[in-house]
C-alpha positions in Angstrom: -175.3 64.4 -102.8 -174.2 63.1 -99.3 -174.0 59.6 -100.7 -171.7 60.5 -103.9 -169.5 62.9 -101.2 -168.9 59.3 -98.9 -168.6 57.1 -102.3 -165.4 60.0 -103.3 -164.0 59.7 -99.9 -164.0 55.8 -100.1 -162.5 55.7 -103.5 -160.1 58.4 -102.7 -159.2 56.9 -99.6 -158.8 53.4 -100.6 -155.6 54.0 -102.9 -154.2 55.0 -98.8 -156.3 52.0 -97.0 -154.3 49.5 -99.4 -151.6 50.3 -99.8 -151.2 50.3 -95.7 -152.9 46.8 -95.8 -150.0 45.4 -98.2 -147.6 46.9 -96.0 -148.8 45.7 -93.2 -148.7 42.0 -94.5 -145.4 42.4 -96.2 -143.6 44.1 -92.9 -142.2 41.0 -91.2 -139.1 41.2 -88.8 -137.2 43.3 -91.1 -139.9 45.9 -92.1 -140.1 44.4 -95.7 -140.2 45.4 -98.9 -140.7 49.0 -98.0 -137.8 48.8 -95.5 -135.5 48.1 -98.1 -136.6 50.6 -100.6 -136.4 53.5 -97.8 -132.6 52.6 -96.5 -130.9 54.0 -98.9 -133.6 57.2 -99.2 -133.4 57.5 -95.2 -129.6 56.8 -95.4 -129.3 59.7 -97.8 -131.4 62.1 -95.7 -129.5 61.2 -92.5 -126.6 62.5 -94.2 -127.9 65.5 -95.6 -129.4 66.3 -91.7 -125.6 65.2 -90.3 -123.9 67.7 -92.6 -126.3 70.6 -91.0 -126.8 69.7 -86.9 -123.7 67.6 -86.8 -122.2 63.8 -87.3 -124.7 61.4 -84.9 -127.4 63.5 -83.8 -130.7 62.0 -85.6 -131.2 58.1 -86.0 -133.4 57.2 -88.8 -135.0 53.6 -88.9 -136.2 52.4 -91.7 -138.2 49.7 -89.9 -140.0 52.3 -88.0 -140.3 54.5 -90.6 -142.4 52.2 -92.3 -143.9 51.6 -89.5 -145.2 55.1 -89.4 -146.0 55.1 -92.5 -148.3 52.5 -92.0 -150.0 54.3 -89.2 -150.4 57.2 -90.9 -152.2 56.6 -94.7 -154.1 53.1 -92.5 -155.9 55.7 -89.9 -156.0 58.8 -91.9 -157.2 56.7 -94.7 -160.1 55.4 -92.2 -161.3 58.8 -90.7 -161.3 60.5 -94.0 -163.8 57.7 -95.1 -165.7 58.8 -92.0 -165.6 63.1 -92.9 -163.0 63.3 -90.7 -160.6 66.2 -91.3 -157.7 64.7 -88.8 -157.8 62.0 -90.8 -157.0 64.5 -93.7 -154.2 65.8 -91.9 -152.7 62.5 -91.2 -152.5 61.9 -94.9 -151.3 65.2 -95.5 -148.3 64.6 -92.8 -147.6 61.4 -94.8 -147.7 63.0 -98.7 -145.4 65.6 -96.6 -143.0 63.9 -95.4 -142.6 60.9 -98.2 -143.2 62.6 -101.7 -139.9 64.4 -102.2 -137.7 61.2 -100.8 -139.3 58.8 -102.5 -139.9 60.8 -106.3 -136.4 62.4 -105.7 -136.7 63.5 -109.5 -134.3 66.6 -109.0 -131.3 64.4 -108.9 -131.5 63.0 -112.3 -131.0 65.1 -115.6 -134.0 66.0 -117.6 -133.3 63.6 -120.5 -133.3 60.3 -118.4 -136.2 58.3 -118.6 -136.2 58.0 -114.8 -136.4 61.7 -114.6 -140.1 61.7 -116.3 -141.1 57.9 -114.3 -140.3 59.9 -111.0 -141.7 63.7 -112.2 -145.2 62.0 -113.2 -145.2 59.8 -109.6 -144.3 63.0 -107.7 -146.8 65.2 -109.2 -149.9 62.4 -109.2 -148.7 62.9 -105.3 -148.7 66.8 -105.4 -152.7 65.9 -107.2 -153.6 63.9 -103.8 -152.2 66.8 -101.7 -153.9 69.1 -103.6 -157.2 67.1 -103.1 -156.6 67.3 -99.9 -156.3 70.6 -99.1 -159.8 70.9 -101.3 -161.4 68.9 -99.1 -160.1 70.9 -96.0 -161.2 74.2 -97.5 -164.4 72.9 -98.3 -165.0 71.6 -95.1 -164.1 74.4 -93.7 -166.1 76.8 -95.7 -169.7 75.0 -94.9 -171.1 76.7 -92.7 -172.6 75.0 -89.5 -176.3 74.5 -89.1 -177.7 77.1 -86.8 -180.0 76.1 -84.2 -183.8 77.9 -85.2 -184.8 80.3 -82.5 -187.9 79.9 -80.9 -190.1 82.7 -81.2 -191.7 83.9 -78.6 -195.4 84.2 -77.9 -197.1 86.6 -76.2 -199.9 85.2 -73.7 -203.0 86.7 -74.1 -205.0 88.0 -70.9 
């Protein structure tokens, strides 16, 4: 069982592992690839955050968004491999905090094909963070090997 528990863990974890190695090769000087697919995302929430705690108070850099990004699904892709439920969080943090700007389904109409692309990515995302709150409540739930207790024997006279 422990061996097809660590085989899961590298298969699950792997989608997370490269996909923060191609990053990570594509970044450059100007983030990349993923840079210039988050601008107009990040663009879009700095605007939505302007309109609520005023005009100029967050900066949001696509460059280092990526960059955190990259942080979080390479070393939370890493410890998970290794049991770790931090690195569990870490990719929770990053489903979190990507999914719903990057499938923003809920701003096309139901009968655009784009609607149904984005609703099946999203929800293959809400699948990982479900699987990842499994393995949290799972390892959780075991219970900790107890130390046995010595017994005691009585010296005769």
């Amino acid at each position: 069982m422990g061996f097809f528990s660590f085989l899961g863990r590298v298969l699950f974890a792997s989608i997370f592992i490269l996909s923060a190695w191609q990053m990570f090769n594509e970044f450059g000087e100007d983030g990349g690839p993923a840079a210039k697919q988050w601008s107009p995302k990040l663009a879009l929430l700095k605007k939505s955050i302007d309109g609520i705690v005023g005009k100029n108070n967050v900066q949001i850099d696509a460059r280092s968004f990526v960059a955190a990004c990259i942080f979080l699904k390479g070393l939370g892709g890493l410890l998970f491999v290794l049991g770790s439920s931090f690195g569990a969080h870490l990719l929770i943090y990053y489903l979190t905090f990507t999914t719903p700007l990057l499938y923003n389904f809920y701003n096309y109409n139901i009968g655009e094909p784009e609607f149904f692309r984005l609703l099946q990515e999203f929800l293959q995302c809400a699948a990982l963070f479900g699987a990842l709150l499994f393995f949290l409540g799972m390892k959780n739930s075991i219970t900790r090997k107890q130390p046995k207790r010595k017994s005691l024997k009585s010296k005769a006279a």
